[in-house]
C-alpha positions as CSV (number, residue, x, y, z in Angstrom):
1,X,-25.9,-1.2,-49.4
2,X,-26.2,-3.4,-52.4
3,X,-23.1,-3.7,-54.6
4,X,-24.6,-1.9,-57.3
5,X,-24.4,1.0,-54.4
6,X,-21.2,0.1,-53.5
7,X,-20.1,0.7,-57.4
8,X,-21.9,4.0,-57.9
9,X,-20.6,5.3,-54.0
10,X,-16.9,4.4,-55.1
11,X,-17.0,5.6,-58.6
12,X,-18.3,9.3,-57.0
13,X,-16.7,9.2,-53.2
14,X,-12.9,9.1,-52.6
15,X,-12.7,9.4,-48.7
16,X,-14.2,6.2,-47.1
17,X,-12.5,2.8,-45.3
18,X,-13.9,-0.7,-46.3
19,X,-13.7,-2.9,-43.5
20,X,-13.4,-7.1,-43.8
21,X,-15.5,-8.2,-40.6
22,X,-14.7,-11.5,-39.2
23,X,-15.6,-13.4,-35.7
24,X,-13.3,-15.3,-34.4
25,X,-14.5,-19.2,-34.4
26,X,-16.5,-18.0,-37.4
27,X,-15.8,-19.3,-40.9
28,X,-17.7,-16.2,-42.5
29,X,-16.9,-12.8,-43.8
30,X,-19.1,-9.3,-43.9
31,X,-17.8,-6.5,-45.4
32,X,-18.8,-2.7,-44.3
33,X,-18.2,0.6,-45.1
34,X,-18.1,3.7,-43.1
35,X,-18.3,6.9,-45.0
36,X,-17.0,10.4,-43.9
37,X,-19.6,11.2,-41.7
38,X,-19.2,7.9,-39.8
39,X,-22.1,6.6,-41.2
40,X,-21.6,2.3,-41.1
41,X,-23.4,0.5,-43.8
42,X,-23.2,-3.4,-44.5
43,X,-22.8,-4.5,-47.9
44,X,-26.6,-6.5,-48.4
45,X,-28.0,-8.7,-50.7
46,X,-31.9,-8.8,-51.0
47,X,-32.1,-7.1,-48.0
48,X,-29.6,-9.2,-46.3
49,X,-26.3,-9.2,-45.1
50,X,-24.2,-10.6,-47.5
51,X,-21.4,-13.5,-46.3
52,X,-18.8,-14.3,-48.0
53,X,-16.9,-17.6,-46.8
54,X,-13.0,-16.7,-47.6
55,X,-11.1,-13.6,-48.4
56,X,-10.5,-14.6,-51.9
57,X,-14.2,-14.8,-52.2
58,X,-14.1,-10.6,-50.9
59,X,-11.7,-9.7,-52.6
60,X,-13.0,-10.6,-55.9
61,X,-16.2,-8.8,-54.8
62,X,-14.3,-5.4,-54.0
63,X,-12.4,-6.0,-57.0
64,X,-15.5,-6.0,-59.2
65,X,-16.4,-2.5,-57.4
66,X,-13.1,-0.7,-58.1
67,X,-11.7,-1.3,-54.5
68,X,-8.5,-2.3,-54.2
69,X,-7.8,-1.5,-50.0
70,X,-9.3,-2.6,-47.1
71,X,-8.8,-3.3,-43.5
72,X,-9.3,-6.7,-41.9
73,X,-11.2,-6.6,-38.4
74,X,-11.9,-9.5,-36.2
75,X,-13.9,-9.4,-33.3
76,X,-13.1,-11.5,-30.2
77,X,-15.7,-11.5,-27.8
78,X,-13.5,-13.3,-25.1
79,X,-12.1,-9.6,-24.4
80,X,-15.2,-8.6,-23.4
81,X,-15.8,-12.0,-20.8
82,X,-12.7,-11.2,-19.3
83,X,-13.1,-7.3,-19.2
84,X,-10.7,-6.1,-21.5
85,X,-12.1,-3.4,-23.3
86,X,-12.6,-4.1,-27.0
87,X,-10.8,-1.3,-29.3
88,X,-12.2,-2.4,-33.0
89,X,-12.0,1.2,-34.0
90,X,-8.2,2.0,-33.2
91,X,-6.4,1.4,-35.8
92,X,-3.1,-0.1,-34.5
93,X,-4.3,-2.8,-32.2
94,X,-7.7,-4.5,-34.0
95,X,-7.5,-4.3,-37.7
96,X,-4.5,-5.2,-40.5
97,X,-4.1,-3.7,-43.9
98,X,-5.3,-5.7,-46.6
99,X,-4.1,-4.5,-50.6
100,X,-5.9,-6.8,-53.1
């Protein structure tokens, strides 16, 4: 989804989550969107996924496209090496509130 997408989906949908995607060692950010059908879709430019490289640089971003709430979500793979299950979908243990 291209942020001209992102604009035109906001400006006529009211009930989806933006989500902030980080890795932990990373430095980069991604930023998806999951609709009401659980459909995922990465935010793209030129057919790539776009990166952003802080949160201020997002938040301008989501600004620009009328968003104003998103959740944060950092993936840790070392739960998976040591055979914790990963929960990136619950939303009490993996992801924290962000209001821009």
């Amino acid at each position: 989804m291209e942020l001209k997408e992102l604009k035109q989906f906001v400006a006529s949908h009211d009930n989806f989550e933006i989500r902030v995607i980080t890795h932990s060692g990373s430095r980069f950010y991604q930023v998806e969107l999951e609709d009401v059908e659980g459909e995922r879709h990465m935010l793209m430019q030129r057919n790539k996924p776009m990166l952003f490289r802080s949160l201020d640089d997002v938040y301008l971003e989501l600004k620009r496209a009328g968003i104003h709430r998103a959740y944060l979500v950092q993936h840790v793979p070392q739960d998976e090496v040591i055979g914790r299950d990963a929960h990136y979908s619950a939303p009490l243990t993996s992801r924290m509130p962000l209001v821009f």
